[in-house]
C-alpha positions in Angstrom: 10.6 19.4 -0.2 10.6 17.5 -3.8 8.9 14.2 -4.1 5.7 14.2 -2.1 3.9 13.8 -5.6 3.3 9.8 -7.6 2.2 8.7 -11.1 2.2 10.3 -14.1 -1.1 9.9 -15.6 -3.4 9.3 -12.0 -1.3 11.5 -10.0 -1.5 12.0 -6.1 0.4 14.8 -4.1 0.5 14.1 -0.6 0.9 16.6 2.4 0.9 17.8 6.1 2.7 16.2 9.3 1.4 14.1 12.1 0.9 17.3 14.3 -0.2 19.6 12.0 -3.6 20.8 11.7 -4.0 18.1 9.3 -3.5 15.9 6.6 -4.4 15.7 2.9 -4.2 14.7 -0.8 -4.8 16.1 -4.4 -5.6 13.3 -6.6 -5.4 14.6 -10.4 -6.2 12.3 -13.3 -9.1 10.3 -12.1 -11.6 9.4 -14.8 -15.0 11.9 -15.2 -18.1 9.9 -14.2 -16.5 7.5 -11.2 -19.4 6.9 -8.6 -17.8 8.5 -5.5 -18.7 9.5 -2.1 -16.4 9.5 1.1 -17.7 6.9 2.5 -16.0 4.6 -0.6 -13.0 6.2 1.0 -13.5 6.0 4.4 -13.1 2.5 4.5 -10.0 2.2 3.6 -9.0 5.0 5.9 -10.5 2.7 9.0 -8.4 0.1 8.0 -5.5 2.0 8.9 -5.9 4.2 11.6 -4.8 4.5 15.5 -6.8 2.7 18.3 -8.1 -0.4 17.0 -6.6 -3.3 18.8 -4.1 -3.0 21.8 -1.3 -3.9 18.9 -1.6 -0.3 17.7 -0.9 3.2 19.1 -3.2 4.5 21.8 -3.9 7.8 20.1 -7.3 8.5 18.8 -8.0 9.7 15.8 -11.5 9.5 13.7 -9.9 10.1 10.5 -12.5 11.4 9.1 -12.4 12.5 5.4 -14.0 15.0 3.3 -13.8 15.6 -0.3 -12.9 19.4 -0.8 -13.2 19.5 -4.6 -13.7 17.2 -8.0 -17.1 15.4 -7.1 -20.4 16.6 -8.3 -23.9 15.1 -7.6 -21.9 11.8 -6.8 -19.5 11.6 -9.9 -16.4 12.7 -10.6 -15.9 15.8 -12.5 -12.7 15.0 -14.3 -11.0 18.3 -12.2 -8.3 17.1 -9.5 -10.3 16.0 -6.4 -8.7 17.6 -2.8 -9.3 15.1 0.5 -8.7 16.5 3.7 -8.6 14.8 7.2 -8.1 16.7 10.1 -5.6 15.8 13.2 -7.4 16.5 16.6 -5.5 14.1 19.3 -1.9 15.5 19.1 0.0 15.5 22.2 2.9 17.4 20.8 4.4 17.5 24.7 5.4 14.0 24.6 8.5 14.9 21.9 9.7 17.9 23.4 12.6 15.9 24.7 13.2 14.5 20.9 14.5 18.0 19.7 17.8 17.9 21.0 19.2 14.3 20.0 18.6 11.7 17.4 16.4 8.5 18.3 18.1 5.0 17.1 15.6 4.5 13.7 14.2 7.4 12.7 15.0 9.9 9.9 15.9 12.4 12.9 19.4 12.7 11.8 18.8 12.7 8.1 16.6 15.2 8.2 18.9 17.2 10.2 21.4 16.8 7.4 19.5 17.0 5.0 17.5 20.6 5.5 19.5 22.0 8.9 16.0 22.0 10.5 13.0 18.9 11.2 9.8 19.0 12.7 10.8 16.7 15.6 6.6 16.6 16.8 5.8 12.9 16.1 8.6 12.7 12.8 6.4 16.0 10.7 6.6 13.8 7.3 8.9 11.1 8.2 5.5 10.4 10.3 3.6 7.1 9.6 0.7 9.1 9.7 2.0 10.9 6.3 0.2 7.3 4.4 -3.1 8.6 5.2 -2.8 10.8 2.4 -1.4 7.7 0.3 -4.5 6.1 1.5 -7.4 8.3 0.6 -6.1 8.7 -2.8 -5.5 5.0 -3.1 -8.6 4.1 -2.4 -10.0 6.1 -5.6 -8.1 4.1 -7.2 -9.5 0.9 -5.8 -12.6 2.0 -6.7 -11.7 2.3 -10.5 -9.9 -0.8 -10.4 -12.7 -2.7 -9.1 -15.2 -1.5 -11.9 -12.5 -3.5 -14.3 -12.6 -6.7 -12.6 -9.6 -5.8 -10.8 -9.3 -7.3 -7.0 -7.2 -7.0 -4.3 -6.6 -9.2 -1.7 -3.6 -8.1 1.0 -2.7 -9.5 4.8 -0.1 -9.5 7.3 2.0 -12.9 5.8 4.5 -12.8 9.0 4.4 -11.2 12.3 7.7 -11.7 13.4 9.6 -15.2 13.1 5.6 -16.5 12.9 4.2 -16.9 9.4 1.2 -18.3 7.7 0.6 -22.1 7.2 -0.5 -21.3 3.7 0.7 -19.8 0.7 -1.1 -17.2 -2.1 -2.7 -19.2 -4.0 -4.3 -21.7 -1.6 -6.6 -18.3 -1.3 -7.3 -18.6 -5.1 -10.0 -20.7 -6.7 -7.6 -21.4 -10.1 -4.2 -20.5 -9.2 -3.5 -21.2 -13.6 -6.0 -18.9 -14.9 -6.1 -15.0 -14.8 -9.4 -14.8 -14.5 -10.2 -16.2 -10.9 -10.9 -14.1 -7.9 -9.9 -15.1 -4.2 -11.9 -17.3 -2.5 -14.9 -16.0 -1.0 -14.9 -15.3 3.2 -10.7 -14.8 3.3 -10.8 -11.1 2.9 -13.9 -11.2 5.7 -11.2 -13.5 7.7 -8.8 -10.8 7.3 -10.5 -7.9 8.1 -12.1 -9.2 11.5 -8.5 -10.2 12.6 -6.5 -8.0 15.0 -3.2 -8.5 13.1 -5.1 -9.1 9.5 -3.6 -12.6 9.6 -6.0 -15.1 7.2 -4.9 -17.9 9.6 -6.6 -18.0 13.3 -3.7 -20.1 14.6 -0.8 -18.5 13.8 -2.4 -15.0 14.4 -2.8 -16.1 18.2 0.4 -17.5 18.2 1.8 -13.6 17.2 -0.4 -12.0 19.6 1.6 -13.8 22.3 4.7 -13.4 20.9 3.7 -9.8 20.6 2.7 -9.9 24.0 5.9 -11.1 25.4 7.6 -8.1 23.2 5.3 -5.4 24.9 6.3 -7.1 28.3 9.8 -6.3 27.2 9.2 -2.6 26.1 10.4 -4.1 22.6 8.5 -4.2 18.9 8.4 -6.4 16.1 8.5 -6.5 12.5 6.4 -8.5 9.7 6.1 -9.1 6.2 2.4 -7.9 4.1 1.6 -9.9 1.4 -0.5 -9.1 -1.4 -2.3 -10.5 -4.6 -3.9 -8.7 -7.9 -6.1 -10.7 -9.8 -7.9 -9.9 -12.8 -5.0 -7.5 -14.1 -4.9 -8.7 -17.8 -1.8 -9.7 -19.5 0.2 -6.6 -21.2 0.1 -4.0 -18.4 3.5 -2.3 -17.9 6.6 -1.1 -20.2 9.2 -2.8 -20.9 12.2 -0.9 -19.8 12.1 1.9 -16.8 8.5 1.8 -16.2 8.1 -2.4 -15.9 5.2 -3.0 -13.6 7.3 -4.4 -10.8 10.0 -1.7 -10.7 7.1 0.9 -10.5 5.3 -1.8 -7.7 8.9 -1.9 -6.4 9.3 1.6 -5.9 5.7 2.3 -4.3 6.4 -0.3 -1.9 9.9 0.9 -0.8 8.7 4.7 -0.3 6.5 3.2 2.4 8.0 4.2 6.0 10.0 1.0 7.5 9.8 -1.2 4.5 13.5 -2.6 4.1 12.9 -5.7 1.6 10.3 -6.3 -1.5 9.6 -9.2 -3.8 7.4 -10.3 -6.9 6.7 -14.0 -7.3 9.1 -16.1 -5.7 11.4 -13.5 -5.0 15.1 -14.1 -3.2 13.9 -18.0 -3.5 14.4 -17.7 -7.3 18.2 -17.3 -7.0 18.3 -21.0 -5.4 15.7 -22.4 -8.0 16.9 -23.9 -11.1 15.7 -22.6 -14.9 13.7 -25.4 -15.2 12.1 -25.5 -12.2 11.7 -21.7 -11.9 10.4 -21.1 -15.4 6.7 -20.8 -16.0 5.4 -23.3 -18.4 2.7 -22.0 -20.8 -0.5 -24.2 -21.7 -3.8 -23.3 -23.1 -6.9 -22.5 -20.8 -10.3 -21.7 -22.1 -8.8 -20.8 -25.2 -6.2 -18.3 -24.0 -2.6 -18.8 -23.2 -2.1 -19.3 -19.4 0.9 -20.4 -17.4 0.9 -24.0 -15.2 2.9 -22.1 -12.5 3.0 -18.7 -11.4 6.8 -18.5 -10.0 6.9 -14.9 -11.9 4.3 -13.5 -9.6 1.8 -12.7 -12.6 5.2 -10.1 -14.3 7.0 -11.0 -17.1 9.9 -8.6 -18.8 8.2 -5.6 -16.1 4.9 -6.4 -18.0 1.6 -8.3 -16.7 1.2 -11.9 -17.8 -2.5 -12.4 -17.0 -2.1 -14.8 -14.0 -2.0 -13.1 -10.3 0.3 -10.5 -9.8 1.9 -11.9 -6.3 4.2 -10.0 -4.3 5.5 -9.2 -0.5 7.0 -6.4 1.7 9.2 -6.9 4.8 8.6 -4.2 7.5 11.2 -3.5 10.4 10.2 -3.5 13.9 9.0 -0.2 15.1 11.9 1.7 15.7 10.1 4.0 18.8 10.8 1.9 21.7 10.4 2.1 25.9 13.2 0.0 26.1 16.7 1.9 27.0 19.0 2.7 23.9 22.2 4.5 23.4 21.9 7.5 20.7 24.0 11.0 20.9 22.5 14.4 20.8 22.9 18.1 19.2 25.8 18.6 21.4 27.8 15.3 20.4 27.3 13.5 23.7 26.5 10.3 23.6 23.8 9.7 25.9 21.3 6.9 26.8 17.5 7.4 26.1 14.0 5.8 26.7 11.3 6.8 24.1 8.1 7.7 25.8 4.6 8.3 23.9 2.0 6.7 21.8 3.6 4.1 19.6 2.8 0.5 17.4 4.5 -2.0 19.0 4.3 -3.4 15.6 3.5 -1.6 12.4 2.9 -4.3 9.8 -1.1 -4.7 10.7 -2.1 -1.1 9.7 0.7 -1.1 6.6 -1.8 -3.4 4.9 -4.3 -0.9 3.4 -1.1 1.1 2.4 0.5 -1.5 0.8 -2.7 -2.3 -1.2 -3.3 1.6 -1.9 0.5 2.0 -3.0 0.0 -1.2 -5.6 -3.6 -0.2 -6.7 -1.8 3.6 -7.4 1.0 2.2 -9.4 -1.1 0.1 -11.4 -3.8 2.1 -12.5 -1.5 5.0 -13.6 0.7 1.8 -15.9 -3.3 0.9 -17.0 -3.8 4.5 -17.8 -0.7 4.8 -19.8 -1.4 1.6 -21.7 -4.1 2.9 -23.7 -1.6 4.5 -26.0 0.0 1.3 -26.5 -2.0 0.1 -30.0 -3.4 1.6 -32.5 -6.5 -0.5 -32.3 -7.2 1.1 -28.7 -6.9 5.0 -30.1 -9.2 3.6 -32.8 -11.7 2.4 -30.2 -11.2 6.1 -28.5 -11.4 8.5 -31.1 -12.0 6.9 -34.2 -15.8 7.8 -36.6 -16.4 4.1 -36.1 -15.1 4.3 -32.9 -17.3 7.4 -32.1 -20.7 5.7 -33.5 -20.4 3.1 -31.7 -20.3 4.6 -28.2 -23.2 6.8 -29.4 -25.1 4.0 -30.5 -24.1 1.7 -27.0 -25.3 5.3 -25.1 -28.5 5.2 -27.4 -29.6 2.0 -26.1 -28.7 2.1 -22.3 
């Protein structure tokens, strides 16, 4: 199987299945010297898993990592760094039934075409569970991200027809500048909601509704949202490898994601060029834009201001509900899909979404260096060279 492998310059390769003995990731191009334990990683891996509200699957799973190789004494060694987590709740029983026809939603009849065989135990890699990987090494780069003023701030926008009374940047203290940082307690608001909703109302509004779908034996879908702040401007080439295709891309190779957009998105094509453009002014002596309609991108390449952007998640295809599918044999036959499922998937797609644009990012950061001459200067230069010596010298 090609394409279980991201990035170019912070690469992650992905494997295992959702009933396999487990699940993993090799993360290579990570910076030497990156404080890093797994506990920096383990919380972004509870932020996704099974068994946390009655909005997720049932199945229980600690999730817990461990760093195999590329850390020494705390720090990163430069060498690629191997996570494994372990599966221990499969019930492999439940899709014995799965093996001989397609379910309505899944890549079962793709994957039939596409290799003449499929691990049909819980979807193999067509599996949710196949972001954990995505996760782990995501949260690495988090981590490096953070230590450049980089912040992330993601949440479920929509569960649903129900969406958020407010928009991105009411959660910003200077929606003009680029160097703000979301307002303090929202990411604390998030992360103690069952649906990671920043709004109390409308989050209980969606747990009834998702309620009522439950009571139906149906799912739903949702949009994530998520903002980037302290990216500075210049981050991203200008042709095939523009930030937002790359963010585009990440996004999309996310299980059920069927829509993505930066700034104002599809609402741009209704907008007129004056009212859509971004007008520039001058903010603590640095160019800044009055609006941020671009979502923080500008000809695929970072403006400075907050990179803004969304993802639109189906409803989760494995349903109780009866639906009408064909099997092996060409019959077309009814089915009900039994099992532990997420009635809705968009609450635990929020770490991966924020793992997905925090990958893509740093390997466009990574690549930038290389973009001026003044930057290899500062890297391997004499004067260059004496002056790290001399900054080591006096720490």
């Amino acid at each position: 199987m090609a394409g279980s492998t991201y990035g170019k310059h912070f690469q992650i390769t992905t494997w295992g299945e959702s009933h396999g003995k487990g699940i993993g990731v090799v993360i290579d191009g990570c910076p030497a010297g990156l404080a890093l334990c797994e506990a920096d990683i383990q919380e972004f891996l509870d932020r996704r898993k099974p068994g946390k509200s009655r909005y997720s699957t049932p199945r229980k799973e600690a999730d817990k990592v461990e760093i195999l190789s590329g850390v020494f004494e705390g720090r990163t060694t430069g060498t690629p760094i191997s996570l494994i987590i372990f599966n221990e709740d499969q019930r492999s029983r439940d899709y014995g039934d799965i093996a001989s026809y397609y379910r309505p939603g899944h890549a079962d009849y793709t994957f039939d075409e596409k290799y003449g065989f499929r691990d049909y135990q819980g979807g193999g890699r067509s599996s949710g569970r196949e972001t954990i990987g995505r996760v782990a090494g995501g949260a690495i780069a988090v981590k490096v991200l953070n230590e450049l003023g980089i912040s992330f701030l993601t949440y479920s926008r929509a569960i649903g027809p129900i969406t958020i009374q407010k928009n991105a940047e009411n959660f910003l203290t200077n929606p003009k500048s680029g160097s703000y940082r979301p307002l303090e307690g929202i990411q604390g608001q998030i992360l103690s909601d069952p649906l990671y909703m920043p709004d109390n109302e409308a989050s209980q509004t969606a747990q009834e509704y998702l309620e009522k779908c439950m009571e139906h034996m149906d799912s739903a879908g949702g949009v994530v949202e998520g903002i980037i702040t302290g990216v500075p401007a210049g981050v991203g080439e200008p042709v095939f490898d523009k930030l937002d295709a790359n963010l585009a891309k990440a996004i999309f190779s996310i299980g059920a994601v069927k829509g993505f957009e930066i700034g104002d998105g599809f609402a741009a094509a209704a907008a007129k060029g004056s009212t859509n453009n971004d007008a520039f002014c001058m903010e603590d002596g640095q160019a800044a834009t009055a609006t941020n309609h671009a979502g923080g991108i500008l000809g695929g390449i970072s403006s400075g201001a907050p990179i803004i952007f969304r993802a639109a998640f189906k409803p989760t295809p494995s349903i109780a509900s009866t639906q009408q599918t064909v099997n092996k044999s060409g019959e077309e036959i009814s089915i009900s899909i039994h099992g532990r499922h997420d009635p809705i998937i968009v609450p635990r797609a929020v770490v991966v979404v924020e793992c997905m644009a925090a990958l893509t990012l740093l390997d466009l950061m990574l690549e930038n260096m290389g973009a001026k001459m003044e930057s290899l200067k500062k890297l391997y230069s004499r004067e260059g060279q004496i002056s790290r010596c001399s900054a080591a010298l006096q720490a």
